[in-house]
C-alpha positions in Angstrom: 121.4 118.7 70.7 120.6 119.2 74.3 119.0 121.8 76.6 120.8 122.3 79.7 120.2 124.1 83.2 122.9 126.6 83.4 124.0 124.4 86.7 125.5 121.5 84.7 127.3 123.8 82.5 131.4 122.9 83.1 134.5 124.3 81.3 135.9 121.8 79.0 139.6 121.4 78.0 140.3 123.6 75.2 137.4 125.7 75.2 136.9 129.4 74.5 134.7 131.8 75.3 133.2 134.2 73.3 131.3 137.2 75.2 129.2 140.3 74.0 130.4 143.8 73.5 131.7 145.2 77.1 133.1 148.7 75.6 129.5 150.1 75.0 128.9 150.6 78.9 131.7 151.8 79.8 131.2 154.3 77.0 128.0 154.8 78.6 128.5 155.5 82.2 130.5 159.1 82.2 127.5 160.4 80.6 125.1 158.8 83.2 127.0 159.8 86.1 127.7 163.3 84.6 124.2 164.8 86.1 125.8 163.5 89.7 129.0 165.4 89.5 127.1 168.6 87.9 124.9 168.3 91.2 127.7 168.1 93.3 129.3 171.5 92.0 125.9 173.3 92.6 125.3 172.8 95.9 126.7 175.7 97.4 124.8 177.8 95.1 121.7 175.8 96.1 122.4 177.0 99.9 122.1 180.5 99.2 118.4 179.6 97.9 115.6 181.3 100.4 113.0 179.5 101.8 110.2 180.3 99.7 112.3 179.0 96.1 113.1 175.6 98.5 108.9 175.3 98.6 108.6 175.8 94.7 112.0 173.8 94.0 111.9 171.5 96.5 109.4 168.8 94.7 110.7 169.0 91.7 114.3 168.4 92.7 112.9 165.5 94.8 111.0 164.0 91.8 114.1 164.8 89.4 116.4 163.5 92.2 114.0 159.8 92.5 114.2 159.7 88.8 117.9 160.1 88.1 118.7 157.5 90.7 116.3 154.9 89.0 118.5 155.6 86.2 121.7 155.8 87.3 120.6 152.7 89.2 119.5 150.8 86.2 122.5 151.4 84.0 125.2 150.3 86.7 123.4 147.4 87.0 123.2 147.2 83.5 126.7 147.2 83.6 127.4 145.3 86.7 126.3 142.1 84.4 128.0 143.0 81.0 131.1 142.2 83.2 130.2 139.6 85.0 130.2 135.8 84.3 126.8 135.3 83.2 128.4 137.5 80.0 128.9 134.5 77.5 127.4 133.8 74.2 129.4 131.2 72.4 131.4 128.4 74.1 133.9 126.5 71.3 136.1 123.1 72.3 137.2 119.7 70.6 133.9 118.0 71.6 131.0 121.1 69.9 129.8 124.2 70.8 127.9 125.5 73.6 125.2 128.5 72.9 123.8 130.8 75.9 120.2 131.2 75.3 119.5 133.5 78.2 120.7 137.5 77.7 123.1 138.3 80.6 121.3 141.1 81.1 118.9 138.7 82.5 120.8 136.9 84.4 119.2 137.6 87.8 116.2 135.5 86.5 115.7 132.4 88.4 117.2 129.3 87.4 115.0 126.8 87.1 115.4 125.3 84.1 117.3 124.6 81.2 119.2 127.8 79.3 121.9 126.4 77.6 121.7 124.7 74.2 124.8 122.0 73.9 125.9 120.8 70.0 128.4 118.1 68.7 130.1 119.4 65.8 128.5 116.3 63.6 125.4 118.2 64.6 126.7 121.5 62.9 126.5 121.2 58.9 127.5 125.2 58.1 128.3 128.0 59.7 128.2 131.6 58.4 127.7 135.2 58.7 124.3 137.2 58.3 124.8 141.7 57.7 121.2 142.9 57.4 120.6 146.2 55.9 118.5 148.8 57.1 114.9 148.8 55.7 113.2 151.4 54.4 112.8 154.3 56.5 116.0 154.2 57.4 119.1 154.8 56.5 119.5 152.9 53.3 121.9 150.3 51.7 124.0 150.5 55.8 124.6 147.7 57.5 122.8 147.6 60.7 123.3 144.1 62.4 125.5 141.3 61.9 124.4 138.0 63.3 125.8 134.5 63.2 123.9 131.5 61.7 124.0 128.0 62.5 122.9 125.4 59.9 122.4 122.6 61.6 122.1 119.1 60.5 119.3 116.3 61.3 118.4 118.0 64.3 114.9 118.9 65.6 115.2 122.5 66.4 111.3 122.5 67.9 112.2 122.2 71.5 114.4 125.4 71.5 112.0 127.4 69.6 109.6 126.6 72.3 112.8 127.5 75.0 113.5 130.4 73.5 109.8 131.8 72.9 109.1 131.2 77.1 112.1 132.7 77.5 111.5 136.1 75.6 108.0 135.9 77.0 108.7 135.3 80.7 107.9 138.5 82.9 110.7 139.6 84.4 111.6 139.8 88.5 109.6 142.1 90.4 111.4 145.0 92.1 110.4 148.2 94.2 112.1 151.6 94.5 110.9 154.6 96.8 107.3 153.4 96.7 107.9 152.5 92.8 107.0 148.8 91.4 107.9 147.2 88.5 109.1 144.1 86.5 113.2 144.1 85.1 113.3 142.0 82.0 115.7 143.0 79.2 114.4 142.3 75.7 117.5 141.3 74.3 117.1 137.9 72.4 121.0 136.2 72.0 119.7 133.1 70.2 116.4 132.1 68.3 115.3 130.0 65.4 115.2 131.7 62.2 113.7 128.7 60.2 113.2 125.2 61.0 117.2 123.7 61.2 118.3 127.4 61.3 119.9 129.0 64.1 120.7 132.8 64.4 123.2 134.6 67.7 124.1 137.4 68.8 127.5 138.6 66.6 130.2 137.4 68.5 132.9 138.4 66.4 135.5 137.7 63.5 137.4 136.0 65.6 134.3 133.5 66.6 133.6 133.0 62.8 137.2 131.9 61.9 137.2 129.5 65.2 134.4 127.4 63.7 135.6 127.5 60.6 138.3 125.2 61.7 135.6 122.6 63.0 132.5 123.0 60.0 132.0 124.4 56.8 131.9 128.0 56.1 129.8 129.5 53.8 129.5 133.2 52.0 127.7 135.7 54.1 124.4 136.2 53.7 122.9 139.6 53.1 119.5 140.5 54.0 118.5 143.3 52.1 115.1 145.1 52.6 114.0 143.8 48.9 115.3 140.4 49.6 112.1 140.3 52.1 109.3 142.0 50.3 107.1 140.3 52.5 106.0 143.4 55.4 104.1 140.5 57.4 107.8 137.9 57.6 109.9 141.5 58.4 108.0 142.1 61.1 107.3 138.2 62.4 111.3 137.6 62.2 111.4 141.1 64.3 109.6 139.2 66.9 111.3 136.1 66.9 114.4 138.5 67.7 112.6 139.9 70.8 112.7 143.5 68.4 109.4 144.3 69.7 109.5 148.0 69.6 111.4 148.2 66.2 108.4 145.8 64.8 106.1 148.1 66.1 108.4 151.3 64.1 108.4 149.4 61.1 104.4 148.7 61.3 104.0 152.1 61.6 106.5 152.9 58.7 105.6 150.4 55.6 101.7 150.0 56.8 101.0 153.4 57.9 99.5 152.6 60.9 99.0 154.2 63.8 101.0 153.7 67.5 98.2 152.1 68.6 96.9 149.6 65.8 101.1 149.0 65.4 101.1 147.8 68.6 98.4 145.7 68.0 99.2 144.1 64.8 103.0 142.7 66.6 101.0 141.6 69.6 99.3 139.3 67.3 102.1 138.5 65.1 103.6 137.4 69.1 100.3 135.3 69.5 100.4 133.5 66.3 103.7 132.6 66.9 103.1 131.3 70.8 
């Protein structure tokens, strides 16, 4: 295996590319932009408004005004870099696969070092797919997320699970916005180690699974039903590893019946032990 700097990455002969979901955004942006174009019918009306309603109105159209555009802001550039080139989960040619261990929707970190994980199919033992089912508290016996696993053979997975943990824990770029400051970071995970050897991505589709199948093994999906981990304390550490930090902190408050506050504190631990 080797970790590259996205940099070095080149297209090989034969490869494909397998990207996440695009059809989700553009889903999503008629109903982020709808608030704009309802604005835009009501300004005449807003012209007829006297002077003293503008001194009541006019701070909270301001404030409502700053706010939208942070959002509107946000998802466009959300979208922006579903469709652009940093989009790529799974690279498959002749010579092994290539796996994308940065989200794209962090692709305006800096790149300064190595994002890419590279694998010669001799390195790849099995491949299959993972459905886990909702837990309790939730709606029951439904899938809720598919993810594809990598078994891998004789290779020392350590140095990625210590990539991939820096990575999920790296603060993201600062920006500012009317006055506003902040950090953009996305907490989407593509690729971490689920157990030593073990390699878990982002779903990249059918059409993925039956491409490696004609280069290693396949074997019968795995299920991951909320019984198959009785364990509360392995749920919520695997939740982590994913980068699920907010849906750890749900489920702590779920099966342990802790408050928002001790939740939060019982993952941030869970994210210590496992730095």
């Amino acid at each position: 295996m080797e970790l590259l700097h996205a940099a070095f990455l080149r297209p090989e002969p034969g490869e494909r590319v397998f990207r996440h979901p695009r059809l989700g955004y553009l889903l999503l942006l008629p109903f982020v932009c709808a608030p704009l174009g309802v604005a835009l019918l009501l300004v005449p009306a807003l012209d007829a408004l006297p002077w003293g309603a503008w001194l009541l109105l006019g701070p909270v159209f301001a404030f409502a005004g700053a706010l939208y555009a942070l959002v509107l802001g946000s998802t466009l550039q959300s979208a922006r870099r579903a469709f652009g080139r940093a989009n790529w989960l799974l690279r498959l040619s002749p010579a092994g696969l290539v796996l994308n261990l940065r989200s794209f929707q962090n692709a305006h970190f800096p790149q300064d070092g190595p994002t890419i994980a590279r694998l010669a199919w001799s390195e790849v033992a099995r491949a299959r797919e993972v459905r886990e089912l909702a837990p309790r508290g939730e709606r029951q016996a439904s899938v809720t997320t598919r993810w594809l696993q990598l078994e891998l053979a004789g290779v020392d997975t350590a140095p990625l699970e210590a990539l991939v943990r820096a990575e999920r824990e790296r603060p993201g770029p600062a920006w500012r916005f009317l006055g506003i400051t902040g950090r953009s970071r996305s907490g989407h995970v593509p690729v971490w180690v689920a157990a030593p050897g073990v390699l878990r991505c982002s779903w990249p589709g059918r059409e993925a699974l039956r491409a490696l199948e004609a280069s290693v093994s396949h074997a019968e999906p795995l299920v991951l039903a909320p019984d198959a981990q009785p364990d509360v304390e392995q749920r919520l550490a695997e939740l982590v590893r994913r980068g699920e930090r907010l849906r750890a902190i749900a489920h702590a408050r779920a099966e342990l019946g802790l408050s928002t506050t001790d939740a939060r504190a019982r993952i941030d631990e869970l994210a210590r032990r496992a730095g």
